[in-house]
CHARMM internal coordinates of N, CA and C (Angstrom, degrees):
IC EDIT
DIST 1 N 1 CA 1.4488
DIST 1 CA 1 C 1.5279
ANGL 1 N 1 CA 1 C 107.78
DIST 1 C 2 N 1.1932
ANGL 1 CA 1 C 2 N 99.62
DIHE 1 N 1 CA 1 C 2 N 114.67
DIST 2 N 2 CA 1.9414
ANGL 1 C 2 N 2 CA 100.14
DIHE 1 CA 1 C 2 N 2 CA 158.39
DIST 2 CA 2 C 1.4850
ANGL 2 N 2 CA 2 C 134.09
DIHE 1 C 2 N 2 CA 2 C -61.35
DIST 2 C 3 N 1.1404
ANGL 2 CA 2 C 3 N 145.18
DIHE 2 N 2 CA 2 C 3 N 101.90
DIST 3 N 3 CA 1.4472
ANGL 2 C 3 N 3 CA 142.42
DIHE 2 CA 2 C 3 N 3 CA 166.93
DIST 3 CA 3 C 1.6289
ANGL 3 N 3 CA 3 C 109.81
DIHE 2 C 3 N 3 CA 3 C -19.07
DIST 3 C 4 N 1.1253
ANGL 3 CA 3 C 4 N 123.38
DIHE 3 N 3 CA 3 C 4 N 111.95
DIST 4 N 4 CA 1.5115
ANGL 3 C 4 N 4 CA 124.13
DIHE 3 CA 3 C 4 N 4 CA 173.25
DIST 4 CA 4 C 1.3862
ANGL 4 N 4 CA 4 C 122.58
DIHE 3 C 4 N 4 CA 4 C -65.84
DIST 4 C 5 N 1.5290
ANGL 4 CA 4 C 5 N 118.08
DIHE 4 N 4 CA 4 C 5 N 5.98
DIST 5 N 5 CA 1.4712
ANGL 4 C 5 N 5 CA 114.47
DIHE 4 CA 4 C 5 N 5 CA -167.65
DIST 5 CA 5 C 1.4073
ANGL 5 N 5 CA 5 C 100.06
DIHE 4 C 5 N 5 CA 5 C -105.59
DIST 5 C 6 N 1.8673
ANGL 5 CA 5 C 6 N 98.76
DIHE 5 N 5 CA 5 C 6 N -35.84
DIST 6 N 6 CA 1.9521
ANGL 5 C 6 N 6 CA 84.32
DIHE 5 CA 5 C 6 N 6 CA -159.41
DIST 6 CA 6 C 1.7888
ANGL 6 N 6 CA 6 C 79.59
DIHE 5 C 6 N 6 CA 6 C -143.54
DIST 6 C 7 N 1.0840
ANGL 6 CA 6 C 7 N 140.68
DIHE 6 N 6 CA 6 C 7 N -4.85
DIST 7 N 7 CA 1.3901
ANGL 6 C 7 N 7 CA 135.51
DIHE 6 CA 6 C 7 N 7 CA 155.94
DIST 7 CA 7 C 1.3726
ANGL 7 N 7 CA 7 C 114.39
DIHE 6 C 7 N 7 CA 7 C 98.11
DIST 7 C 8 N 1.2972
ANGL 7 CA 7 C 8 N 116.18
DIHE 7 N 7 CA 7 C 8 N 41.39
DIST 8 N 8 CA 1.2826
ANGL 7 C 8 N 8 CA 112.90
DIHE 7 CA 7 C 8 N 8 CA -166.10
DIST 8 CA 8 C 1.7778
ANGL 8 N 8 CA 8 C 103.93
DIHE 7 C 8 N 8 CA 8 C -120.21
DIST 8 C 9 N 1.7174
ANGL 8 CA 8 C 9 N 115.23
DIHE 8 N 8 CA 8 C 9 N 127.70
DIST 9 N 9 CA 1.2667
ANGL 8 C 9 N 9 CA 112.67
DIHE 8 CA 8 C 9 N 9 CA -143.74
DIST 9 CA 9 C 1.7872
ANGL 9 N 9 CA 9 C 85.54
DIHE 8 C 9 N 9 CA 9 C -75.66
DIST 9 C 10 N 1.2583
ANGL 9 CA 9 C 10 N 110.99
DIHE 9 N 9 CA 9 C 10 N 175.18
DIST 10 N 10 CA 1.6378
ANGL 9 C 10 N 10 CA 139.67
DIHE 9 CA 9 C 10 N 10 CA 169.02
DIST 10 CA 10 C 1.2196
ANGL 10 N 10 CA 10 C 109.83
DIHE 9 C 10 N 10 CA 10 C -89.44
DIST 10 C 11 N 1.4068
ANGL 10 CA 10 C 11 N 99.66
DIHE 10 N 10 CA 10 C 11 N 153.68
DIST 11 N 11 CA 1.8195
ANGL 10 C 11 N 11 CA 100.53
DIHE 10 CA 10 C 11 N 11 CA 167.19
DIST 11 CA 11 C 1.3105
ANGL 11 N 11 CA 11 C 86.38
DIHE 10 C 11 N 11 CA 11 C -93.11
DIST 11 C 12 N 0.9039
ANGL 11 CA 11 C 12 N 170.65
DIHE 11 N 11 CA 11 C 12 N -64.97
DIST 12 N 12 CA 1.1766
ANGL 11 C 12 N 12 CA 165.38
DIHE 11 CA 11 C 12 N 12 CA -61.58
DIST 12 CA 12 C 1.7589
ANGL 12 N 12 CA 12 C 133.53
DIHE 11 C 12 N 12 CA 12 C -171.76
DIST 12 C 13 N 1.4621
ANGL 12 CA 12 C 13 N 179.13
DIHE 12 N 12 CA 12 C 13 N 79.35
DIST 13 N 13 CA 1.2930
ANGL 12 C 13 N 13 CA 140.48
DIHE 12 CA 12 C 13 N 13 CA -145.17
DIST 13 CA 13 C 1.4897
ANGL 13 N 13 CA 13 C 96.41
DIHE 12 C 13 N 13 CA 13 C -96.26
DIST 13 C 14 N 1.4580
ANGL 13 CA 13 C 14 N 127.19
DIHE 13 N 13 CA 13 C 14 N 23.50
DIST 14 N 14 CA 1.5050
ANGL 13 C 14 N 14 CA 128.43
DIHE 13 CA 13 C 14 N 14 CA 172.78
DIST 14 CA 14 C 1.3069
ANGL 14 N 14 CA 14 C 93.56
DIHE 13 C 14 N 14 CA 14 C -99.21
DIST 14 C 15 N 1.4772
ANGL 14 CA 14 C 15 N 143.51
DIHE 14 N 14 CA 14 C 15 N -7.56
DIST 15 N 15 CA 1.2078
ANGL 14 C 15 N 15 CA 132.08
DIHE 14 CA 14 C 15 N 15 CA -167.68
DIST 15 CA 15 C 1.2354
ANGL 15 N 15 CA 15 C 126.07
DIHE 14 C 15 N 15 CA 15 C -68.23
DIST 15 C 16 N 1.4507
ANGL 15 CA 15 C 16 N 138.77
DIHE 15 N 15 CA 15 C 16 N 118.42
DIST 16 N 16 CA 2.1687
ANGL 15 C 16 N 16 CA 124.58
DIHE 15 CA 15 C 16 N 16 CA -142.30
DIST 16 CA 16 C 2.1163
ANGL 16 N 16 CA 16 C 70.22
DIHE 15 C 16 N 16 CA 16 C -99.32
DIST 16 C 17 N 0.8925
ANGL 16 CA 16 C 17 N 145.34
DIHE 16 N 16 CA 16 C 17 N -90.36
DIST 17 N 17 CA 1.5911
ANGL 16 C 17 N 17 CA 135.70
DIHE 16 CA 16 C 17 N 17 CA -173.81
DIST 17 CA 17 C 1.5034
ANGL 17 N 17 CA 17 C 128.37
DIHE 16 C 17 N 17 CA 17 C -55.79
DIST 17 C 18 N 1.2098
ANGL 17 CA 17 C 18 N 109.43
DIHE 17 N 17 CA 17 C 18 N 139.46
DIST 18 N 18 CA 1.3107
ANGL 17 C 18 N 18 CA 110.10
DIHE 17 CA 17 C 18 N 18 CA 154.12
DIST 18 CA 18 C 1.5600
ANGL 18 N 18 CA 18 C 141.95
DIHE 17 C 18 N 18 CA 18 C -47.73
DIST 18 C 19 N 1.3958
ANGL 18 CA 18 C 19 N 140.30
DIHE 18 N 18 CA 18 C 19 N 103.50
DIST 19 N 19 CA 1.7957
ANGL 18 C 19 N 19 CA 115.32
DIHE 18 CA 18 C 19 N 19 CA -149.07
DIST 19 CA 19 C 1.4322
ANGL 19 N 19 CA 19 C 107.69
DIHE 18 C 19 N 19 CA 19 C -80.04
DIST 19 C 20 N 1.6466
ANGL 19 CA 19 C 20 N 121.35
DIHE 19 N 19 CA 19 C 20 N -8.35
DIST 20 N 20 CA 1.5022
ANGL 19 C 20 N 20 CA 109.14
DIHE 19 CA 19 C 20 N 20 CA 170.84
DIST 20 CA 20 C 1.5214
ANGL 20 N 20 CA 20 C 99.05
DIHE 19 C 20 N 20 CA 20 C -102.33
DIST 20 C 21 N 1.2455
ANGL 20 CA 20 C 21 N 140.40
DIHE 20 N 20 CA 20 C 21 N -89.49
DIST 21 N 21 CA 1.5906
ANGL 20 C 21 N 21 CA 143.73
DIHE 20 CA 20 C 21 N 21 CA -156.59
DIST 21 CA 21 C 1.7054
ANGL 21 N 21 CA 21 C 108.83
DIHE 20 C 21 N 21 CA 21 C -59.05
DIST 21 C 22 N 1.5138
ANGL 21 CA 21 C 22 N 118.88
DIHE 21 N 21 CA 21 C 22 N -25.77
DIST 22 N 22 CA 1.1946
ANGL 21 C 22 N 22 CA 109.17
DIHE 21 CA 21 C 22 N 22 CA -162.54
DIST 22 CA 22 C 1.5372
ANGL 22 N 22 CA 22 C 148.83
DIHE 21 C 22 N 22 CA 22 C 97.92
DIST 22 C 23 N 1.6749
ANGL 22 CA 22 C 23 N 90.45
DIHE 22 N 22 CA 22 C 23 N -14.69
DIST 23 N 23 CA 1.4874
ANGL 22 C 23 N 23 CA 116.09
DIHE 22 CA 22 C 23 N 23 CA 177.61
DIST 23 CA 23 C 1.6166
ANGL 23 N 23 CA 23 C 131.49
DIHE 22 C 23 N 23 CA 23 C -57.87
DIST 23 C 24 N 1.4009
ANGL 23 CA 23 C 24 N 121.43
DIHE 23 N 23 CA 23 C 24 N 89.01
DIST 24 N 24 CA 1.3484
ANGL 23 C 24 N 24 CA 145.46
DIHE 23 CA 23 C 24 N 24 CA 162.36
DIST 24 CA 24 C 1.8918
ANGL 24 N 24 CA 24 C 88.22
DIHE 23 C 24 N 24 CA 24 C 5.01
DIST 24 C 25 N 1.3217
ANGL 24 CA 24 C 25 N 113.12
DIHE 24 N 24 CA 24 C 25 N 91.57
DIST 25 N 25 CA 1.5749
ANGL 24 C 25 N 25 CA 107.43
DIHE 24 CA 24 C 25 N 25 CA 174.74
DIST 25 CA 25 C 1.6452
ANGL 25 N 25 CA 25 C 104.81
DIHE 24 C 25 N 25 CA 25 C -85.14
DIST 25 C 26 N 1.3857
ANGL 25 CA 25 C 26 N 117.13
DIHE 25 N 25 CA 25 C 26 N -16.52
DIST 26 N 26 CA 1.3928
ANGL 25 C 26 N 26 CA 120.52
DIHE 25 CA 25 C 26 N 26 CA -143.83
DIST 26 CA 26 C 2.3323
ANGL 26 N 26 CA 26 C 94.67
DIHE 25 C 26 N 26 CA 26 C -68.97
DIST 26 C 27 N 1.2643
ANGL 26 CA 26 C 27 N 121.86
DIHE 26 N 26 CA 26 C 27 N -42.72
DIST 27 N 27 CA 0.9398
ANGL 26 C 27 N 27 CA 137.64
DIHE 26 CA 26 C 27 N 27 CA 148.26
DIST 27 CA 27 C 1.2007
ANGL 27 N 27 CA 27 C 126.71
DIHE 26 C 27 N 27 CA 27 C 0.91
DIST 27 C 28 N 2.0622
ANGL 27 CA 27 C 28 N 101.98
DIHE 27 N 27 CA 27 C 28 N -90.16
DIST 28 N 28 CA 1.1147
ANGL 27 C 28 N 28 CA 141.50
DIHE 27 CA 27 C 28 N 28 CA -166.28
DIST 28 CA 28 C 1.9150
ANGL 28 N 28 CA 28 C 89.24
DIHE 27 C 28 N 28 CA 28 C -67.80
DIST 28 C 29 N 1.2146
ANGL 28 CA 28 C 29 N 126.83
DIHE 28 N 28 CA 28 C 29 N -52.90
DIST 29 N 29 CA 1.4651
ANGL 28 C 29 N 29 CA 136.21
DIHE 28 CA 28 C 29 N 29 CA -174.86
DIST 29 CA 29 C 1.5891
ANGL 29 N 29 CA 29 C 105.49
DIHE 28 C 29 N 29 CA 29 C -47.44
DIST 29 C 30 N 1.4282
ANGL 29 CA 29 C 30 N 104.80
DIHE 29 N 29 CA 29 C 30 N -51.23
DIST 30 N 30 CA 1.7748
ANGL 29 C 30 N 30 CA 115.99
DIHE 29 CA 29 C 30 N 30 CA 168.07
DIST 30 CA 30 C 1.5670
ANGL 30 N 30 CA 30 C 115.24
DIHE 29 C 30 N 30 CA 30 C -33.97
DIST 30 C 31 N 1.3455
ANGL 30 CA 30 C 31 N 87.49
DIHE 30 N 30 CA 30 C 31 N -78.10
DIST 31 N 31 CA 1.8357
ANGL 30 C 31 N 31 CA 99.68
DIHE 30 CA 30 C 31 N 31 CA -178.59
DIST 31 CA 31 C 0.9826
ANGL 31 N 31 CA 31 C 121.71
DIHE 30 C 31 N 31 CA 31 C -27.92
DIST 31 C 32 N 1.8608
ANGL 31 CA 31 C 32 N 112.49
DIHE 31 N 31 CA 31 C 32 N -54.59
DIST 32 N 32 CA 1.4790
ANGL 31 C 32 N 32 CA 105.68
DIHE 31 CA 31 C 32 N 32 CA -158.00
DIST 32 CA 32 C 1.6801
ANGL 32 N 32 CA 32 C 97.07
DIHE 31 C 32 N 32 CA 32 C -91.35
DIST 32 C 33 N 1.5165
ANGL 32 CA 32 C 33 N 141.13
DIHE 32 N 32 CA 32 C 33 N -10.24
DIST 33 N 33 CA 1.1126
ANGL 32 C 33 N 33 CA 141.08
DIHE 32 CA 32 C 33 N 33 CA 134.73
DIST 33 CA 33 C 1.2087
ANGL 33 N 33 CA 33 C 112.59
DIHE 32 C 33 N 33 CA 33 C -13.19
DIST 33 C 34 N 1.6737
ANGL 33 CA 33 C 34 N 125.08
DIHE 33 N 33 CA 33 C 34 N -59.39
DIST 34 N 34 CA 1.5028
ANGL 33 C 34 N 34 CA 116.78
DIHE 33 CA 33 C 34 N 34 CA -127.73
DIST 34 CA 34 C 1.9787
ANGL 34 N 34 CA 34 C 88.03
DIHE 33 C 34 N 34 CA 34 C -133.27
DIST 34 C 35 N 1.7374
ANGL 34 CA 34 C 35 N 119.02
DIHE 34 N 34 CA 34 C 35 N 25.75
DIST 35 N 35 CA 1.1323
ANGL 34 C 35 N 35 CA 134.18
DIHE 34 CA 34 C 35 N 35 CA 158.20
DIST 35 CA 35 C 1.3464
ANGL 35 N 35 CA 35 C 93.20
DIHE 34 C 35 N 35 CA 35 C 84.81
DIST 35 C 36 N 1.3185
ANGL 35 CA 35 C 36 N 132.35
DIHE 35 N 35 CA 35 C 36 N 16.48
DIST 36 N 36 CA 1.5785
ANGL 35 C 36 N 36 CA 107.65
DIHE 35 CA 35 C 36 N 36 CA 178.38
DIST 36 CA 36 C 1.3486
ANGL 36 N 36 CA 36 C 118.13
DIHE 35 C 36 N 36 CA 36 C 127.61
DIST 36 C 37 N 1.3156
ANGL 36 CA 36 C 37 N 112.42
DIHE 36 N 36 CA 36 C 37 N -1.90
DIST 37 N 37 CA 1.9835
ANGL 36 C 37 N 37 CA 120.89
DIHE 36 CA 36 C 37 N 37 CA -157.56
DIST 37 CA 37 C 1.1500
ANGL 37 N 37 CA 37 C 94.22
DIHE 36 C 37 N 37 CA 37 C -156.00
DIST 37 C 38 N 1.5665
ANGL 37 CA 37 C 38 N 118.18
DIHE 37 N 37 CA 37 C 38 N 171.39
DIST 38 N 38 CA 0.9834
ANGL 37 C 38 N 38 CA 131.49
DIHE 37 CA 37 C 38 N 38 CA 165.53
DIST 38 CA 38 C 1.4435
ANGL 38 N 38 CA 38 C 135.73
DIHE 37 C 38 N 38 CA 38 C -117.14
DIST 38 C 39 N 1.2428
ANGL 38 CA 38 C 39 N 136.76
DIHE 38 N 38 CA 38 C 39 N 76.62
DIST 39 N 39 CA 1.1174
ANGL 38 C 39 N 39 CA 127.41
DIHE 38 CA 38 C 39 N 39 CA -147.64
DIST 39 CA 39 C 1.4808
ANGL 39 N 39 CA 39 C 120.88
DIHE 38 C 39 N 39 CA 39 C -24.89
DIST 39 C 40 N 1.7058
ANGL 39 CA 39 C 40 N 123.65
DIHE 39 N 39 CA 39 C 40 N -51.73
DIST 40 N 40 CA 1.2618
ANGL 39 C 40 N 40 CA 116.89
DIHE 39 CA 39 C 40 N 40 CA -166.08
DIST 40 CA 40 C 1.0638
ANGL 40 N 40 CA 40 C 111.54
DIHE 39 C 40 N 40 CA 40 C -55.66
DIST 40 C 41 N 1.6263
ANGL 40 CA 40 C 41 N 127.32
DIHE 40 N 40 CA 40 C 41 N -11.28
DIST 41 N 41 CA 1.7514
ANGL 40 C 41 N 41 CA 117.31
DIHE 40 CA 40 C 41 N 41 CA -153.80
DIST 41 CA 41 C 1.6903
ANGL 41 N 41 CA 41 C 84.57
DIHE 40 C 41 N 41 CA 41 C -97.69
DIST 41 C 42 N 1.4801
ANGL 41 CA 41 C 42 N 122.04
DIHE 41 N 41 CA 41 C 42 N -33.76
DIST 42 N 42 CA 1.3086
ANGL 41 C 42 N 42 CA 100.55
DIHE 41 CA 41 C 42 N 42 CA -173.47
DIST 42 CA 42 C 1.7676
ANGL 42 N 42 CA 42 C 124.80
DIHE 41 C 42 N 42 CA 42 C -74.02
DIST 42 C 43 N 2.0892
ANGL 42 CA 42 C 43 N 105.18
DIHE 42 N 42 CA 42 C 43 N -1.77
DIST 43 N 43 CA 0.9606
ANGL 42 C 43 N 43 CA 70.47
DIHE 42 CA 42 C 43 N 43 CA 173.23
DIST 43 CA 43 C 1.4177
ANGL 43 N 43 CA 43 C 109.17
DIHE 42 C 43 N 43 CA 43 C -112.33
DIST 43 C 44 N 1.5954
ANGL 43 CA 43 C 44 N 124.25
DIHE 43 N 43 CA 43 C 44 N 44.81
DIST 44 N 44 CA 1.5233
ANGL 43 C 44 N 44 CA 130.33
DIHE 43 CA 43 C 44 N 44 CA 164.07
DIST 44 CA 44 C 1.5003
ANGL 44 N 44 CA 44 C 98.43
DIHE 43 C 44 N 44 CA 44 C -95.02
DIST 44 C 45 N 0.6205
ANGL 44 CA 44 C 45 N 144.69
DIHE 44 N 44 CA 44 C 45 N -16.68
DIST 45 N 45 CA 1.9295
ANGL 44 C 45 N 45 CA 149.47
DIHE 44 CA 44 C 45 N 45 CA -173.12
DIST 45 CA 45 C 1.6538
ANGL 45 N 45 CA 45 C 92.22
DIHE 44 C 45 N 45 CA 45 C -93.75
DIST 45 C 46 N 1.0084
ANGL 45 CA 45 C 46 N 153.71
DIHE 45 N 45 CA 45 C 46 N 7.40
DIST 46 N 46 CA 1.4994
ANGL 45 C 46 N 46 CA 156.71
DIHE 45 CA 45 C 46 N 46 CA -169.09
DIST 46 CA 46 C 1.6030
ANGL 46 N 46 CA 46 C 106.75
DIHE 45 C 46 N 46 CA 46 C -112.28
DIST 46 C 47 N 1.4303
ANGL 46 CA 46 C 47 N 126.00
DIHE 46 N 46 CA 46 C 47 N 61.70
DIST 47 N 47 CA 1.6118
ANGL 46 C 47 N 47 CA 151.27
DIHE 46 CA 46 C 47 N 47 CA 177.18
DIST 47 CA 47 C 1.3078
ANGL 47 N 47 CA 47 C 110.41
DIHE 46 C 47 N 47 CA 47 C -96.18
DIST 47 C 48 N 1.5118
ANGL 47 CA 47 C 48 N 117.21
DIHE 47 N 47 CA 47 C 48 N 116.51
DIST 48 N 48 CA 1.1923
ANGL 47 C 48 N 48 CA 135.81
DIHE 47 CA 47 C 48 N 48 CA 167.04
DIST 48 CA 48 C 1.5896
ANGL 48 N 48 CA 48 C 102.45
DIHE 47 C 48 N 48 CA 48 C -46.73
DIST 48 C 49 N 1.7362
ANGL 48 CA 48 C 49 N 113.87
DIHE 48 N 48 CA 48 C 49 N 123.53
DIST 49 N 49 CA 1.5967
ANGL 48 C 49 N 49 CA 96.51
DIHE 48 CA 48 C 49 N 49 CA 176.52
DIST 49 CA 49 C 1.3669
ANGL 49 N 49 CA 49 C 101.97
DIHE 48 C 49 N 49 CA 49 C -94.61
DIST 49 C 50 N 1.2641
ANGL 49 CA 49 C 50 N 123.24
DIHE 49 N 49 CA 49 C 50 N 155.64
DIST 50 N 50 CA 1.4971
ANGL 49 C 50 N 50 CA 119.40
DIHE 49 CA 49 C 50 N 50 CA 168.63
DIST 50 CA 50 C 1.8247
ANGL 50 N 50 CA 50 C 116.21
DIHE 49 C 50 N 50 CA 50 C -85.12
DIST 50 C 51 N 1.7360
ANGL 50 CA 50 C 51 N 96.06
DIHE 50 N 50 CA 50 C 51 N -35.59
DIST 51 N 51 CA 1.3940
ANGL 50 C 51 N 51 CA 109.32
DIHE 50 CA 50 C 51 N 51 CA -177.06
DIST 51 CA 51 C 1.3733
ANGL 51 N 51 CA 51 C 110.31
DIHE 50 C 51 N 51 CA 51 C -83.39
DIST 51 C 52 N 1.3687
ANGL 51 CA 51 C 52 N 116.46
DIHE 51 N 51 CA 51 C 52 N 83.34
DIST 52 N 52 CA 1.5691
ANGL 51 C 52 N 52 CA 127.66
DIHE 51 CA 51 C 52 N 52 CA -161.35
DIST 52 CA 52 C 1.8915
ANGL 52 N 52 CA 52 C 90.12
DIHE 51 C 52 N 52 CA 52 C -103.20
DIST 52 C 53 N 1.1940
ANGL 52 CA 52 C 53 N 104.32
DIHE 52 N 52 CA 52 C 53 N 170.19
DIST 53 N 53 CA 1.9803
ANGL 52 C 53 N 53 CA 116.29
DIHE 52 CA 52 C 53 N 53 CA 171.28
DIST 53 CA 53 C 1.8484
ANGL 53 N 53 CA 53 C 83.75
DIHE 52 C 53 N 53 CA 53 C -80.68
DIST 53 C 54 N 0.9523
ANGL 53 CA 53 C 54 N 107.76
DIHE 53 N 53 CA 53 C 54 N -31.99
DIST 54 N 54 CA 2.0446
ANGL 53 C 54 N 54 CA 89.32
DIHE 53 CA 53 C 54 N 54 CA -168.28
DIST 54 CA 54 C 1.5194
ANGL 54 N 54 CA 54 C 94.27
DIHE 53 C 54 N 54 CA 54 C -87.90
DIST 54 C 55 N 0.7653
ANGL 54 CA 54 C 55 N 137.64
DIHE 54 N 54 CA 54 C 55 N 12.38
DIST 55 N 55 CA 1.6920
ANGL 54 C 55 N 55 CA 139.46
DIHE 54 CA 54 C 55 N 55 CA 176.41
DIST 55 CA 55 C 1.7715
ANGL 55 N 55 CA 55 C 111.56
DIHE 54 C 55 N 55 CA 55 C -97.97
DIST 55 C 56 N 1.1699
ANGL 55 CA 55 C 56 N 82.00
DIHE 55 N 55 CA 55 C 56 N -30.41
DIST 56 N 56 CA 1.8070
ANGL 55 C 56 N 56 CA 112.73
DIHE 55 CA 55 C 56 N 56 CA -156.19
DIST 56 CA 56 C 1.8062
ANGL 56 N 56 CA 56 C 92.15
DIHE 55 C 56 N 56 CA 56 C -68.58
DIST 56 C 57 N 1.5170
ANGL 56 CA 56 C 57 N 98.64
DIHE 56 N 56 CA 56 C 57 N -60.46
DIST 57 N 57 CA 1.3236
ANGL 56 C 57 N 57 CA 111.04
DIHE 56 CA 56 C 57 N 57 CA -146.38
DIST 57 CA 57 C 1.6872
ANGL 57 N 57 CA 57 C 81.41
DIHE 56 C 57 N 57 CA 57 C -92.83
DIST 57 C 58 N 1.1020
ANGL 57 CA 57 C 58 N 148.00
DIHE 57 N 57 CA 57 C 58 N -27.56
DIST 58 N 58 CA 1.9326
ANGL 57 C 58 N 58 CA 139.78
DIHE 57 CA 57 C 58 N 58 CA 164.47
DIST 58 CA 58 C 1.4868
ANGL 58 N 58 CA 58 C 97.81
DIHE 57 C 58 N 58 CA 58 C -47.71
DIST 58 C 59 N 1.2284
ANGL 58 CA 58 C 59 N 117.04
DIHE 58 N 58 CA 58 C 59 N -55.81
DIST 59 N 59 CA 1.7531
ANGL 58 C 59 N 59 CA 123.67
DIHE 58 CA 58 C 59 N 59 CA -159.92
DIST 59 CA 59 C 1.8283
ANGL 59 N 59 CA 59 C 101.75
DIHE 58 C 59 N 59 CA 59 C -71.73
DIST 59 C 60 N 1.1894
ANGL 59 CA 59 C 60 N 118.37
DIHE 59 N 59 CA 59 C 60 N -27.39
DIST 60 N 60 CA 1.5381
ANGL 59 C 60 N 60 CA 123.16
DIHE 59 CA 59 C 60 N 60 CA 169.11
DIST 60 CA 60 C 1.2261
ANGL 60 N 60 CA 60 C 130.41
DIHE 59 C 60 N 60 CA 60 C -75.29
DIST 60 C 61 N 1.7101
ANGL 60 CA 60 C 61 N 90.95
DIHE 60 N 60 CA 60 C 61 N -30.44
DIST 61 N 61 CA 1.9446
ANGL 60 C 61 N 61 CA 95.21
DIHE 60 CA 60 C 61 N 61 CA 178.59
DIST 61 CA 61 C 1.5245
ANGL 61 N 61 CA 61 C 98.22
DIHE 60 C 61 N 61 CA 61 C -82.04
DIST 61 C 62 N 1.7553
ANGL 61 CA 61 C 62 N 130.34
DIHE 61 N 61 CA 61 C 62 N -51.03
DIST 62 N 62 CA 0.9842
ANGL 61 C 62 N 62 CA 118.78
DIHE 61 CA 61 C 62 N 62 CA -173.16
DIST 62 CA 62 C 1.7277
ANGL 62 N 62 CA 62 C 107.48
DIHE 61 C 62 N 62 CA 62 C -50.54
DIST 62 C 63 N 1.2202
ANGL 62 CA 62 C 63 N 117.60
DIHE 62 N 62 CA 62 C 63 N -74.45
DIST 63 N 63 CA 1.3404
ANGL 62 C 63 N 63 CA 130.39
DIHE 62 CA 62 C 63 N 63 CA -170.02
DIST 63 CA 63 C 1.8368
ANGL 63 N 63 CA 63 C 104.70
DIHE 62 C 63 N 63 CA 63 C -36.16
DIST 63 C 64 N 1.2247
ANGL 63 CA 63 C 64 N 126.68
DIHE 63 N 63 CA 63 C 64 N -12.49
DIST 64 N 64 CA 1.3685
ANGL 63 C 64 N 64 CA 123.79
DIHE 63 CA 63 C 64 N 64 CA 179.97
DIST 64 CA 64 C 1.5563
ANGL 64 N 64 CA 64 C 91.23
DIHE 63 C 64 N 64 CA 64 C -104.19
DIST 64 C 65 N 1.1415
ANGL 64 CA 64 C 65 N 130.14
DIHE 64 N 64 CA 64 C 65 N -18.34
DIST 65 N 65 CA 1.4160
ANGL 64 C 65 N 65 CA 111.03
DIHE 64 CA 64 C 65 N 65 CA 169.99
DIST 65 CA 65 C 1.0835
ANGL 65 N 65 CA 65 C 136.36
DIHE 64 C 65 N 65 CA 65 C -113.05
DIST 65 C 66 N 1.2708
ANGL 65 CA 65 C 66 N 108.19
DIHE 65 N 65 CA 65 C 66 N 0.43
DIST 66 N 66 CA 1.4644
ANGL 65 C 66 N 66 CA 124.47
DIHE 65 CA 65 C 66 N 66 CA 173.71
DIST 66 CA 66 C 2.4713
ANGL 66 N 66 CA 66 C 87.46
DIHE 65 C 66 N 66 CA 66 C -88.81
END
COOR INIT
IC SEED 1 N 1 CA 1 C
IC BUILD
């Protein structure tokens, strides 16, 4: 694995630092594991929407009959 900051290869892809810049590889090692993403972040992005199409169309029928 190459260091993404300054390109300097690893002995290793177990390596948690970079051996010239220092760069937190342990991370960067995740990502390309897990295709590109990180699981935990997708499940903070996981928000109940309120402004749903079935919300949409309740708030239209009332509002036309009220």
């Amino acid at each position: 694995m190459h260091c993404p900051s300054c390109g300097q290869q690893q002995v290793s892809n177990e390596t948690k630092f970079c051996s010239r810049c220092g760069m937190p590889l342990g991370v960067v090692a995740e990502v390309v594991a897990h295709g590109g993403f990180l699981p935990q972040l997708a499940q903070l992005n996981q928000k109940k929407k309120f402004f749903t199409k079935k919300s949409g169309v309740v708030f239209g029928t009332l509002w036309f009959i009220f």
